[in-house]
C-alpha positions in Angstrom: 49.3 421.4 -49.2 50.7 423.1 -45.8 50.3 421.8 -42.3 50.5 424.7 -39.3 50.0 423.9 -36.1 51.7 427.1 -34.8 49.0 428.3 -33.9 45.2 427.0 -35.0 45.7 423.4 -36.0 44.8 423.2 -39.5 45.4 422.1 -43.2 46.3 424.1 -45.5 45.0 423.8 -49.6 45.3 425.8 -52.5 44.7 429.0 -50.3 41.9 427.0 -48.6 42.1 426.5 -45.1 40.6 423.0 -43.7 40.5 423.2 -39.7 39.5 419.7 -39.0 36.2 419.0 -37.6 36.4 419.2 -33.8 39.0 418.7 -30.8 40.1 415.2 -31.1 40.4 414.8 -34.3 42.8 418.3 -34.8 44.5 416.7 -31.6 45.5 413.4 -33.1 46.2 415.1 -36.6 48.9 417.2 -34.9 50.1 414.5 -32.6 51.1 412.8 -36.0 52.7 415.8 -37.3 55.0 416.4 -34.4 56.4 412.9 -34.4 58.1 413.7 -37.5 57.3 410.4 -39.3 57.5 408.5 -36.2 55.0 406.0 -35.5 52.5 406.8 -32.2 50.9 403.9 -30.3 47.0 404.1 -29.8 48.0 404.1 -25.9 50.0 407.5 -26.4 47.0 408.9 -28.9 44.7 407.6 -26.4 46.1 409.9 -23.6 46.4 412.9 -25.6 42.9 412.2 -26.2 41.6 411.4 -22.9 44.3 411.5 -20.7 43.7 408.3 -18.4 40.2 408.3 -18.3 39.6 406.7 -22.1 35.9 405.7 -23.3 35.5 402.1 -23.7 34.9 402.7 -27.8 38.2 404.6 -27.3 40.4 402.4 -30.1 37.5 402.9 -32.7 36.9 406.5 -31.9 40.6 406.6 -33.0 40.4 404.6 -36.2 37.7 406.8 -36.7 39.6 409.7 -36.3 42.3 408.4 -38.5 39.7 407.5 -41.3 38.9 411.6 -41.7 42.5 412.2 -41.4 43.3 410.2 -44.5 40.3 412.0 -46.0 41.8 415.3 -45.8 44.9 414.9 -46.5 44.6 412.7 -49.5 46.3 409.4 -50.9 49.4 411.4 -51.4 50.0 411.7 -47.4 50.2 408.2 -46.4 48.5 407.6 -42.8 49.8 404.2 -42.0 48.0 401.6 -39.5 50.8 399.6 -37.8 50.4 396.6 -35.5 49.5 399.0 -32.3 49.4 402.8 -33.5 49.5 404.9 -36.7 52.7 406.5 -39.0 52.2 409.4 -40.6 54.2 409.5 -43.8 54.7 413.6 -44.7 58.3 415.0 -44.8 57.5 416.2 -48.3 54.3 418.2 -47.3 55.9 421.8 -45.9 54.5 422.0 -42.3 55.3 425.7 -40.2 57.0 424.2 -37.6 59.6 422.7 -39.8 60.0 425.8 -41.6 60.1 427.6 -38.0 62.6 425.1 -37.0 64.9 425.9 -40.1 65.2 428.9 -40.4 66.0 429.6 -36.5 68.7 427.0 -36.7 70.2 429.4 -39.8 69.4 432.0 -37.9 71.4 430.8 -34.5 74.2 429.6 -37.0 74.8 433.0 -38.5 74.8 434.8 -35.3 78.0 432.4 -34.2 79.3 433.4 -37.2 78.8 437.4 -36.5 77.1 437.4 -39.8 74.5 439.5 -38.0 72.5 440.8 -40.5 71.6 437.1 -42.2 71.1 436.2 -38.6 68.2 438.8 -38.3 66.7 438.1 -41.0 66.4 434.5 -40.7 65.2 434.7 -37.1 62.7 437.3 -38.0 61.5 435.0 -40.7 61.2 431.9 -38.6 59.6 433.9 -35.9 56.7 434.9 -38.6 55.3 431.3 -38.9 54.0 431.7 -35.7 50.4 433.0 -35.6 49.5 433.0 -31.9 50.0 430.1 -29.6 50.9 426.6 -30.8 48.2 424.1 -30.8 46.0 426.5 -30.0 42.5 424.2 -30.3 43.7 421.0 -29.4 43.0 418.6 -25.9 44.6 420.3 -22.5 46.4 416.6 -22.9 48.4 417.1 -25.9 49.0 420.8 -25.1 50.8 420.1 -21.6 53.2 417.3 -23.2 53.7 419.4 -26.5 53.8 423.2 -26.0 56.3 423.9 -23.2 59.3 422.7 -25.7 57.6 425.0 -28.7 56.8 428.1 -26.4 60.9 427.9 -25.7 62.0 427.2 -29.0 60.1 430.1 -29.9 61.3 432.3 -27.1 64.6 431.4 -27.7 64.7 432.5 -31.2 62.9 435.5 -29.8 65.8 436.7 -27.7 68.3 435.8 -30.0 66.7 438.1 -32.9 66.4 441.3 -30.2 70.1 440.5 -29.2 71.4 440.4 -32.9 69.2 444.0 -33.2 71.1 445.5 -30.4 74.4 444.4 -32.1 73.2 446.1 -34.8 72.3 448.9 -32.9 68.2 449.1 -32.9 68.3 449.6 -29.3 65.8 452.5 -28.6 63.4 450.4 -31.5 63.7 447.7 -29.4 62.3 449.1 -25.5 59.0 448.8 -26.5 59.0 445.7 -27.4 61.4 444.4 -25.0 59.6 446.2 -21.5 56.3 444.0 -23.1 58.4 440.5 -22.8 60.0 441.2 -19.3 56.0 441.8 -18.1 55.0 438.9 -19.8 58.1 436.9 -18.3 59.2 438.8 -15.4 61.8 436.0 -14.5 63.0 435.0 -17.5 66.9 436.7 -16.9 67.8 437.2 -21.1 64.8 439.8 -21.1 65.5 441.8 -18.6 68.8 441.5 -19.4 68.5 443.0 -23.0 65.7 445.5 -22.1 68.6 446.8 -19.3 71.2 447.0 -22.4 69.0 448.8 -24.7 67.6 451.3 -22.1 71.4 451.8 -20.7 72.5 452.7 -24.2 69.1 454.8 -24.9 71.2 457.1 -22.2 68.7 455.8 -19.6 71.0 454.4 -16.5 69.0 454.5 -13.8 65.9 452.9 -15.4 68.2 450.2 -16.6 69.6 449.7 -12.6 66.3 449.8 -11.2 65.2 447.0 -13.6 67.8 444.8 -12.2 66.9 445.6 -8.7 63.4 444.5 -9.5 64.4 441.8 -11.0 66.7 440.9 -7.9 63.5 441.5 -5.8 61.3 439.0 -8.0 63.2 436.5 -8.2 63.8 436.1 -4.6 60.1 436.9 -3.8 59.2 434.2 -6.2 62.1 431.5 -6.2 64.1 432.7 -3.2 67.2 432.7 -5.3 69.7 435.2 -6.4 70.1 436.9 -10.2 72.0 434.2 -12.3 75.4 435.2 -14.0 73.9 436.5 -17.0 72.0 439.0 -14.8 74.7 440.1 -12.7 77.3 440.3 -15.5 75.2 442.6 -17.3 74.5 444.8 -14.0 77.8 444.8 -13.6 78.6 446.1 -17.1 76.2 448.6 -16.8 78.0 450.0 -13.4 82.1 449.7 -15.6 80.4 451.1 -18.9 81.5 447.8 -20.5 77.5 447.2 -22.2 78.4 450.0 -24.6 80.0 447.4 -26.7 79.1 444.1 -25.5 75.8 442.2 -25.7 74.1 439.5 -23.0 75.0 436.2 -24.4 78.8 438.3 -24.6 78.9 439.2 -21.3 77.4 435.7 -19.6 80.2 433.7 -21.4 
């Protein structure tokens, strides 16, 4: 048995892949499986259910819900009813986000350690649990308290895996990629800042200015703040010829 919910919430058995029947009862199953073993109140549940607008059947619609729950995932995954919420009991049932979790932590670890090759791998490998956006069919509820820390966990894993590539020198592999993500997060400063690297030591200067003058412009535009230090530090490097052997996280330090 294998829980994911990094992506479509759903259980996985024997190959077989179990989806849950319907919204709230995928939302409540992965409410339980992010606590960790932690025990959630039917008032929490209730809002990630309903959000402050609950049905007045609301606490048996959730023992409900918690009935098929046990159902699914057998007698061996202990869903526990406590005096005002429910505990589910599953650190020995391998879930993706734990894995994900893991392995990016190795992967983090061995970059500290300039072991840079381990560090790729591992982040590459944590990065492939991920199979489109977390909690992808769950309530709008559970979504805005849940995915903005698992979008940057992911993200972060994400930049640290292109930065250990440019140590490694993968830089003209990695523009592609890399002009994608500073599109998709124009003022998020570690993107730009790699794609600069990598296009500076692709023998593409100008390109890699420009990108920090656009940055400079969005970010006032949009926040109407300046470039942060990693930003600058890498511009700057670009201008002294310093990014030839340093890296982002390097430079901002």
């Amino acid at each position: 048995m294998e829980f994911r919910i990094l992506g479509p919430v759903h259980i996985r058995t024997s190959g077989h892949e179990d989806s849950l029947s319907g919204t709230k009862q995928r939302t409540m199953f992965a409410a339980l499986v992010l606590a960790g073993g932690r025990a959630l109140s039917d008032e929490y549940l209730s809002r990630m259910l309903w959000d402050t607008n609950p049905p007045s059947t609301a606490g048996a619609q959730i023992h409900t819900y918690a009935s098929r729950i046990r159902r699914r995932v057998g007698s061996e995954v202990p869903l526990v009813r406590l005096r005002m919420g429910y505990r589910l009991i599953a650190e020995h049932v391998p879930c993706d986000l734990t894995r994900f979790t893991q392995l990016s932590q190795e992967g983090f670890r061995a970059l500290r350690e300039q072991r840079y090759e381990l560090a790729s791998e591992r982040l590459r490998e944590s990065l492939g649990f991920w199979h489109g956006e977390a909690l992808a069919d769950v309530t709008d509820h559970l979504v805005l308290a849940e995915r903005p820390r698992l979008d940057e966990a992911r993200l972060e894993a994400l930049e640290a895996m292109i930065e250990v590539d440019l140590i490694l020198g993968r830089h003209r592999q990695l523009i592609s990629e890399l002009t994608g993500l500073v599109t998709q997060y124009p003022m998020r400063e570690r993107f730009r800042a790699l794609l600069m690297t990598a296009l500076y030591r692709s023998e593409r200067q100008a390109e890699a200015m420009s990108l920090y003058l656009d940055g400079r412009r969005i970010l006032a535009d949009e926040l109407g703040v300046e470039p942060g230090r990693l930003l600058v530090r890498t511009y700057q490097a670009i201008l002294s010829g310093e990014v030839r052997t340093a890296v982002p996280h390097q430079l901002a330090s």
